[in-house]
N, C-alpha and C positions, 0 to 999 in steps of 0.2 A: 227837877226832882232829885237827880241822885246829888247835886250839890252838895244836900243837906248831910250826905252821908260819905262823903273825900274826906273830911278829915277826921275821921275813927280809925286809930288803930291797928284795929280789927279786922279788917276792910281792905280789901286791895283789889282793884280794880284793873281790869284791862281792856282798852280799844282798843279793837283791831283793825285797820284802816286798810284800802287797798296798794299802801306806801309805806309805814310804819304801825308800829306799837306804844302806845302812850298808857303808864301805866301811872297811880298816884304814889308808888313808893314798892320800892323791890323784896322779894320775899327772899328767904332765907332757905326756908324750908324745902326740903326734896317734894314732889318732883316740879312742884311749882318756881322755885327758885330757879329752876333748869332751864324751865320752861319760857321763864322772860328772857332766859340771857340767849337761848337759840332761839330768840321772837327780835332780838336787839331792843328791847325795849329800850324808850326814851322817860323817866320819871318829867311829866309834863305838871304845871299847875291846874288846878281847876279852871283858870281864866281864858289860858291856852288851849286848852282840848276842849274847850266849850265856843271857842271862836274859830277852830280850824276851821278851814276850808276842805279839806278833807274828806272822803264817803267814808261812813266810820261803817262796818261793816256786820261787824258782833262785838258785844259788850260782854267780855267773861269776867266773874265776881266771886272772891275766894274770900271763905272768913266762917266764924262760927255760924252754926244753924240758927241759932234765934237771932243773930244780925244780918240772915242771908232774907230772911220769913220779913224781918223791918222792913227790907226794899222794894222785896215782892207785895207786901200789902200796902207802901205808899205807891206803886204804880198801879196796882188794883185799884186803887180811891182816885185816881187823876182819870182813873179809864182811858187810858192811852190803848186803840182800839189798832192800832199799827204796830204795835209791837208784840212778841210773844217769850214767855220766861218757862221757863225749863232747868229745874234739877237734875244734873248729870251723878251728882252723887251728895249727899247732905252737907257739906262746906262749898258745891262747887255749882252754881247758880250762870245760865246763859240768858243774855237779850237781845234780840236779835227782832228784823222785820219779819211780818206775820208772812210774804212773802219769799222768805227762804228757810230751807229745811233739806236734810240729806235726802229723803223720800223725793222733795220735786228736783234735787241735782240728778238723782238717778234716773228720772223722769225726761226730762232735757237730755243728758247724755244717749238713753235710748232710743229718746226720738229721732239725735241729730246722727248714731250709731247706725242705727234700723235692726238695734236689737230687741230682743222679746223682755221681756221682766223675767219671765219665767226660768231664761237664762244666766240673772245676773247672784253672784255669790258676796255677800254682804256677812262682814266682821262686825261686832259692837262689844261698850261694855257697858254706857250710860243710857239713861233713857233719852237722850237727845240721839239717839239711833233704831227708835222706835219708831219713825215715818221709814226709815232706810230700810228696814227688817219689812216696812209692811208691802214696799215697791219694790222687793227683793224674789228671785223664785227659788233661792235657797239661806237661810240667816243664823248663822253659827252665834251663841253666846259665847265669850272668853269667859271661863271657870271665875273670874272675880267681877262680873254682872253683877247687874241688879237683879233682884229677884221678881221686878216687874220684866226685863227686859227676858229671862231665860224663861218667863211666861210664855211668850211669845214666839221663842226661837225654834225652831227646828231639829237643833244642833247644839252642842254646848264642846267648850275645847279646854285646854287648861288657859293660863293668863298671857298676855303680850310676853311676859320676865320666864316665861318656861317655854319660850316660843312654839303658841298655842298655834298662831297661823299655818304657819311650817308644818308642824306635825298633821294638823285637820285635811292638808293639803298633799301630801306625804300618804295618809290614808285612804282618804277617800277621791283622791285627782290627779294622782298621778301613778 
């Protein structure tokens, strides 16, 4: 299915594997362009990263919104019932198995911990931190949230670049 959409442009893609980063072509742009080069990405072909042997772990998908909305509704139409897609923010589109999410790692962590939820302090800015906020017993939005996710939050802070954590931390924990 995403085949059909490697070689657009527009489009740039990244697997991220329990070994490396296989992406279709390196961005430029801040913070994305940063973000391959501290991931080491490998610019892979489509024939390659479709043949790995490899556990591809999440699929992150950067590019304009109505080419992000194209992917999302050809995997809609395949009904691919195992996987689950998610806007972190309107160019930045995740896919990922319906079986992981921040919410069930905090889940597992607590379990293997024998901590409570109610004790655990949870940071976000996208809605892909909307299961984390909901397994969380306390959930700070960063000041440039989504406005779904500061729905939900408890808490709101300034951004990661005004060092929102520090400060939330600083105020109210220490």
């Amino acid at each position: 299915m995403i085949e059909k959409f490697w070689d657009n442009p527009e489009i740039y893609f990244l697997f991220i594997t329990d070994q490396l980063t296989y992406t279709n072509q390196l961005m430029s742009q801040p913070p994305f362009g940063e973000y391959q080069k501290i991931l080491r990405s490998q610019i892979k072909t489509k024939k390659e990263v479709l043949k790995t042997d490899l556990s591809i772990l999440n699929i992150e998908v950067h590019g304009k919104p109505e080419e992000l909305h194209k992917i999302e509704q050809a995997i809609e139409n395949e009904k691919m019932s195992s996987v689950k897609m998610q806007f972190s923010w309107s160019n930045f589109m995740e896919i990922y198995s319906v079986q992981a999410s921040k919410g069930k790692a905090i889940q597992i962590i607590c379990s293997q911990e024998n901590l409570k939820k109610e004790n655990v302090l949870a940071f976000g800015d996208g809605n892909n931190d909307i299961d984390l906020f909901k397994e969380s017993g306390f959930s700070v939005a960063m000041m440039n949230a989504t406005d779904k996710l500061k729905k939900i939050s408890q808490f709101t802070t300034e951004d990661y670049n005004n060092d929102g954590v520090g400060l939330f931390l600083e105020e109210y924990i220490l």
